[in-house]
Residue frames as a rotation matrix with the C-alpha (Angstrom) as fourth column:
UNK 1
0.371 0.927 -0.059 -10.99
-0.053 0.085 0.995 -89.36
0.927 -0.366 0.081 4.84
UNK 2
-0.169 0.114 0.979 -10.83
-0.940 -0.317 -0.126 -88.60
0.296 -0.942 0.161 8.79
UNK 3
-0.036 0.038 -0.999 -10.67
0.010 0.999 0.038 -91.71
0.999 -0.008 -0.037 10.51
UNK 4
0.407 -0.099 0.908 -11.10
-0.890 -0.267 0.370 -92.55
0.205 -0.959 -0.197 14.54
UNK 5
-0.060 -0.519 -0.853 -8.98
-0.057 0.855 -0.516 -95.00
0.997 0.018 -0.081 15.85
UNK 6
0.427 0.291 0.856 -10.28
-0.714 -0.473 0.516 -96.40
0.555 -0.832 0.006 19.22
UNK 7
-0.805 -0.460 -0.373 -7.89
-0.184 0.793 -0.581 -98.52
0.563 -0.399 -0.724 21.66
UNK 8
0.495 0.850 -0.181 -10.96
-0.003 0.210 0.978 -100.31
0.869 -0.483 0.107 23.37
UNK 9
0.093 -0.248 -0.964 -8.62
0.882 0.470 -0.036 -101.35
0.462 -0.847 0.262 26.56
UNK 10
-0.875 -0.430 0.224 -7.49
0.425 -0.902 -0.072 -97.79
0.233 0.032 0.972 26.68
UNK 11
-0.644 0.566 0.515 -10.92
-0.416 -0.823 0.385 -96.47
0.642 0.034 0.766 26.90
UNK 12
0.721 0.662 -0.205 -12.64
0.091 0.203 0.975 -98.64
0.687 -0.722 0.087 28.89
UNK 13
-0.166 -0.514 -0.842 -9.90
0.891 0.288 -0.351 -98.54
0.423 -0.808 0.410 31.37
UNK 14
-0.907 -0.285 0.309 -10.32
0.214 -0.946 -0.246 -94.26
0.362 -0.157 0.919 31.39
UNK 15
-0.111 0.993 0.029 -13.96
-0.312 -0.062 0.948 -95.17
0.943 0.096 0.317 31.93
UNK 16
0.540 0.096 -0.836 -13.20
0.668 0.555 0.495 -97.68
0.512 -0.826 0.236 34.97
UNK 17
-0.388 -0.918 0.079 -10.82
0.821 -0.383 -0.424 -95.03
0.419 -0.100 0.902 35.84
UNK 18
-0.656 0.453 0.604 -13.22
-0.437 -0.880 0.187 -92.22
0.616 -0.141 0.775 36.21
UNK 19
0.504 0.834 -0.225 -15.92
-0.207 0.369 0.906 -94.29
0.839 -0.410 0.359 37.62
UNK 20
0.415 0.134 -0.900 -14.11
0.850 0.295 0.436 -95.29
0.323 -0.946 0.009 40.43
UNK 21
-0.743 -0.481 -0.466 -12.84
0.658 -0.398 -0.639 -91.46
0.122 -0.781 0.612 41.17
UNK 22
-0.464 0.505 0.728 -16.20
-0.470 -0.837 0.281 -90.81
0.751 -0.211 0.626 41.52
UNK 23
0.382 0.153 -0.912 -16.67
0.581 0.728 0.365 -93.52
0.719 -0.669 0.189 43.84
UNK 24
-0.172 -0.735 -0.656 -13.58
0.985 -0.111 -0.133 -91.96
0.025 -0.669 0.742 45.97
UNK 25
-0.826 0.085 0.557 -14.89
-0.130 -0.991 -0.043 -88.31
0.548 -0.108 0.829 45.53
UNK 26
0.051 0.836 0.546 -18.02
-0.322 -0.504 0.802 -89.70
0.945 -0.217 0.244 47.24
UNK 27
0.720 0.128 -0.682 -16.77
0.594 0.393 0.702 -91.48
0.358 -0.910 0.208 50.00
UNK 28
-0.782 -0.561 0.274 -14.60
0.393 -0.783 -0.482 -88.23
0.485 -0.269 0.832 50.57
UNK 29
-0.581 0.437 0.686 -17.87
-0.466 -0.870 0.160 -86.38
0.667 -0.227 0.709 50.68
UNK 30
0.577 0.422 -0.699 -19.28
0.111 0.808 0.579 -89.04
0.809 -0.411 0.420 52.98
UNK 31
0.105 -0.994 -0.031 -16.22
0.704 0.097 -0.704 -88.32
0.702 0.052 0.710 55.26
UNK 32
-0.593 -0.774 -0.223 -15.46
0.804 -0.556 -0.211 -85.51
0.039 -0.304 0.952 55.12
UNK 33
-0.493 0.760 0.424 -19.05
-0.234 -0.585 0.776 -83.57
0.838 0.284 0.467 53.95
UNK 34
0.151 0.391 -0.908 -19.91
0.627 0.673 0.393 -85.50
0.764 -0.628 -0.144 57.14
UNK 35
0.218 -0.194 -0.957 -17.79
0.863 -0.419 0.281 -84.01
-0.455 -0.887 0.076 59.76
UNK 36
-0.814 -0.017 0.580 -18.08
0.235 -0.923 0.303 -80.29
0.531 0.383 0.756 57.82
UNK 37
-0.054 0.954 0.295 -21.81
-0.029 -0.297 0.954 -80.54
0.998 0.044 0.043 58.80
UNK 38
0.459 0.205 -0.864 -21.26
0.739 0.452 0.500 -82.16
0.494 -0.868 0.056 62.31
UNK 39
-0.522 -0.558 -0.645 -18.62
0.842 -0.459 -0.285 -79.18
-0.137 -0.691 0.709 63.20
UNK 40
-0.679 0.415 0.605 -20.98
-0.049 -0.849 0.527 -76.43
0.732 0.328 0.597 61.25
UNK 41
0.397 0.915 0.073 -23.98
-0.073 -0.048 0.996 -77.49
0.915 -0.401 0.047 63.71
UNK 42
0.271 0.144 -0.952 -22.28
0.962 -0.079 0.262 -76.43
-0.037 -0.986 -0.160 66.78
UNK 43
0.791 0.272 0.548 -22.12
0.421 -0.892 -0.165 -73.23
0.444 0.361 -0.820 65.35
UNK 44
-0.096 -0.969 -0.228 -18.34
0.986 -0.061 -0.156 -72.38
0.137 -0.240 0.961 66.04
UNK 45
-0.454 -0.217 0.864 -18.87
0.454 -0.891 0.014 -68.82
0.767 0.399 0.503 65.36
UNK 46
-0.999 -0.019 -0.035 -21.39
0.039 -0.682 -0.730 -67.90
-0.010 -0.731 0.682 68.10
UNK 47
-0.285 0.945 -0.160 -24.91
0.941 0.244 -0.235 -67.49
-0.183 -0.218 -0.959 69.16
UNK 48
-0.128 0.384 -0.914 -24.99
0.097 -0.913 -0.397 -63.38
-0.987 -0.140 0.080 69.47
UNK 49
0.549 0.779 -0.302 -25.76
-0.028 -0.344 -0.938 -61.55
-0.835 0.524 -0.167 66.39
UNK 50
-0.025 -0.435 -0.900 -23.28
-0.962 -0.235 0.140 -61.57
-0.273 0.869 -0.412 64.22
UNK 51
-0.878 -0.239 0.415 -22.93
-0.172 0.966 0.192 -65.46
-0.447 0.097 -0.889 64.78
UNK 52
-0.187 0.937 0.295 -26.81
0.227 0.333 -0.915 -65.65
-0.956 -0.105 -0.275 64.01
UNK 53
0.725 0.345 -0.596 -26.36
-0.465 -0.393 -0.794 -63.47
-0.508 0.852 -0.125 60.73
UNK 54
-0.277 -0.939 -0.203 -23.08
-0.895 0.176 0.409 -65.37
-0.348 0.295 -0.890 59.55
UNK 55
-0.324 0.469 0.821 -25.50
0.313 0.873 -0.375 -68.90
-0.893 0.136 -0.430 60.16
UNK 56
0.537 0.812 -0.229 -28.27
-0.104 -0.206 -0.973 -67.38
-0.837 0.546 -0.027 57.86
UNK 57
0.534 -0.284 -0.797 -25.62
-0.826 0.026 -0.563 -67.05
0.181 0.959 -0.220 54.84
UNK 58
-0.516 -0.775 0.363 -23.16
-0.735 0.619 0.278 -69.94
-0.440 -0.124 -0.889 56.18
UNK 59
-0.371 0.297 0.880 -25.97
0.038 0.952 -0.305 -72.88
-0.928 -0.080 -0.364 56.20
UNK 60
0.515 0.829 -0.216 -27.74
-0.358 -0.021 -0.934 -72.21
-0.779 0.558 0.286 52.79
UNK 61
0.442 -0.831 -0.338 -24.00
-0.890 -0.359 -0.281 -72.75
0.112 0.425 -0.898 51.16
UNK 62
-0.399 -0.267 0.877 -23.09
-0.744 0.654 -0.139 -75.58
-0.536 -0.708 -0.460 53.28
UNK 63
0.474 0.837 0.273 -26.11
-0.371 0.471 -0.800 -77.20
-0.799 0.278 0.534 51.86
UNK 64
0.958 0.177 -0.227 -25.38
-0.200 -0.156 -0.967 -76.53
-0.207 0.972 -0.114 48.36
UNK 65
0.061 -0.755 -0.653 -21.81
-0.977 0.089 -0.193 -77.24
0.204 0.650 -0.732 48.21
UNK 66
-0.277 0.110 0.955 -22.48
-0.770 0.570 -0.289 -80.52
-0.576 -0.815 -0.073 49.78
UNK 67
0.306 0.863 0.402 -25.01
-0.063 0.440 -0.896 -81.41
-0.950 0.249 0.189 48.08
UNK 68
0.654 -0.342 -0.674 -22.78
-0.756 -0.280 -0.591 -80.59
0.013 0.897 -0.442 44.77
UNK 69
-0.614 -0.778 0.133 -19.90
-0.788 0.615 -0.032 -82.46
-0.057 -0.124 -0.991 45.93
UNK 70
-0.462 0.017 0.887 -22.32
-0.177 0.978 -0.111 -85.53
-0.869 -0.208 -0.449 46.55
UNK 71
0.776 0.568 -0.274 -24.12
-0.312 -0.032 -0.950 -85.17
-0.549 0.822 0.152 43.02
UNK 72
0.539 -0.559 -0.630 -20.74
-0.810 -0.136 -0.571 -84.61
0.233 0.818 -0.526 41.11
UNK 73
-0.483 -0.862 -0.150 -19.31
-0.863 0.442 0.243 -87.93
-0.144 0.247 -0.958 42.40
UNK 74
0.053 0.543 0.838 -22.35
0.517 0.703 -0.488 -90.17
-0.854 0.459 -0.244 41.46
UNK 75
0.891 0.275 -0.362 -22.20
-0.360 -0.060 -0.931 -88.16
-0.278 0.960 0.046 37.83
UNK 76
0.151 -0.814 -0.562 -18.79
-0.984 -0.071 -0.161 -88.96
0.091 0.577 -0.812 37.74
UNK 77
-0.269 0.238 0.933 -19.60
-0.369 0.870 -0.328 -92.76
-0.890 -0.432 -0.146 38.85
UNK 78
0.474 0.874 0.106 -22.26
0.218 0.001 -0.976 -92.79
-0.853 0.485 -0.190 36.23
UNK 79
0.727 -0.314 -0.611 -20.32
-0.654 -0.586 -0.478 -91.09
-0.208 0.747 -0.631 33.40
UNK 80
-0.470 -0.857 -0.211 -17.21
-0.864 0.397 0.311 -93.46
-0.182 0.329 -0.927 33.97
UNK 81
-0.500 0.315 0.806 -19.94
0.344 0.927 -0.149 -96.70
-0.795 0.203 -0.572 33.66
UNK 82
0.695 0.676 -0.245 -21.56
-0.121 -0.226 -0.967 -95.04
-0.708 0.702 -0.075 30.89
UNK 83
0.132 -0.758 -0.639 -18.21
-0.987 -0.157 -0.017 -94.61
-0.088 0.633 -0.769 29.04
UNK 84
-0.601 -0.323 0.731 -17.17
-0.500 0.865 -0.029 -98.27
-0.623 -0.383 -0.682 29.95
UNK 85
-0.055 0.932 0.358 -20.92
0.065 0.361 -0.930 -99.17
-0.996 -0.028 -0.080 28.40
UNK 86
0.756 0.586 -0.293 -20.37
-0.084 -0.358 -0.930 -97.82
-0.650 0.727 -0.222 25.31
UNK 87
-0.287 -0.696 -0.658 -16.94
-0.956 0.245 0.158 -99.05
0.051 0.675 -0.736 24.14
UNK 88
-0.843 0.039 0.536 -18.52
0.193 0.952 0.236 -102.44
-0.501 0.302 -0.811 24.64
UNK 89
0.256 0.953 0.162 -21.43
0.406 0.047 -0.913 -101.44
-0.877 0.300 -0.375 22.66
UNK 90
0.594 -0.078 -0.800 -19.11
-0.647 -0.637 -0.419 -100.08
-0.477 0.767 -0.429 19.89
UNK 91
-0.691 -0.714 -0.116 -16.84
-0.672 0.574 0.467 -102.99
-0.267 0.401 -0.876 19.81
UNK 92
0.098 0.661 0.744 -20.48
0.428 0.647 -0.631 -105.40
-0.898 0.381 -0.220 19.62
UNK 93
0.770 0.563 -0.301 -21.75
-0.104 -0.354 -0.929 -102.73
-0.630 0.747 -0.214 16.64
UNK 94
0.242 -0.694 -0.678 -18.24
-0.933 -0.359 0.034 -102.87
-0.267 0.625 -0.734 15.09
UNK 95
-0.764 -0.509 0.395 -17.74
-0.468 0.860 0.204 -106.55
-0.444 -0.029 -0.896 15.39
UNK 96
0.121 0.778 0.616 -21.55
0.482 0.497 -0.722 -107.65
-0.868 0.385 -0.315 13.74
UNK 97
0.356 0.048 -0.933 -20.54
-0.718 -0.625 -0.306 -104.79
-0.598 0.779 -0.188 11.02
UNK 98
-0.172 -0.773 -0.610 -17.78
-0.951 -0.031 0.307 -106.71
-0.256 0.633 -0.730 10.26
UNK 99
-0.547 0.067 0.835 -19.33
0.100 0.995 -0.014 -110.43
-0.831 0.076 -0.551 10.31
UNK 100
0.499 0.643 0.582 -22.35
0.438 0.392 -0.809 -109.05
-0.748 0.658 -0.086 7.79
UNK 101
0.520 -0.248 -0.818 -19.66
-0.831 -0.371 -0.416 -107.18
-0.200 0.895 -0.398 5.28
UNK 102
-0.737 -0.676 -0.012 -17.90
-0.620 0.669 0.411 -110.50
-0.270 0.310 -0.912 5.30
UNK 103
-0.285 0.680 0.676 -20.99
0.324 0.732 -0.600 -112.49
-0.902 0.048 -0.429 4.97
UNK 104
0.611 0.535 -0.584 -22.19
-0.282 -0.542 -0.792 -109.77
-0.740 0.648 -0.180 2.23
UNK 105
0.271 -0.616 -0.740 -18.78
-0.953 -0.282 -0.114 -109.83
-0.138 0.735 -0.663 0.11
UNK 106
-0.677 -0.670 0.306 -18.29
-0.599 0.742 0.299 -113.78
-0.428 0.019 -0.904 0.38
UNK 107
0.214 0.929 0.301 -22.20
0.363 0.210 -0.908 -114.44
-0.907 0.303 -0.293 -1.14
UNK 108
0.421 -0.255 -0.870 -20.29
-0.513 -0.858 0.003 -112.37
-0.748 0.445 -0.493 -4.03
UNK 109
0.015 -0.888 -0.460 -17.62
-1.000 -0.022 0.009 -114.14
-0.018 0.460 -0.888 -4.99
């Protein structure tokens, strides 16, 4: 039979681990996504036409990787406290197993 053998410290630490480099990926994009936007909106490139058609595709993009970058470090927040959440909810479910098979097998005997 296939067995899983989890080190709880081990995993919750890779949880607390992830969770805080999404912390640090969002105060990157906090940062840095900051002063992208602040140098994009003096439009380096120019006012004349090409600068005006370069904006049109530049700023929808901008947006969107931004906005990615600040999503993907609250899922990765979220994902590393979820992980955290759930070895202690496997060591609770694993630790009441084991009180009622001892409770079950000592009503036996």
């Amino acid at each position: 039979m296939n067995e899983l053998w989890l080190d709880p410290a081990q995993a919750a630490g890779g949880g607390r681990d992830l969770a805080a480099a999404g912390r640090h990926l969002g105060s990157q994009h906090a940062e840095a996504g900051s002063e992208v936007a602040e140098m994009s909106a003096a439009r380096p490139w120019g006012t004349d036409d090409i600068g005006r058609a370069f904006e049109r595709n530049y700023r929808p993009i901008e947006q969107q990787v931004l906005q990615a970058w600040e999503r993907l470090g609250a899922y990765l927040e979220g994902l590393g406290d979820a992980s955290v959440q759930a070895v202690r909810e496997l060591r609770h479910t694993d630790e009441a197993a084991s009180v009622r098979v001892e409770q079950s097998y000592g009503k036996r005997s």
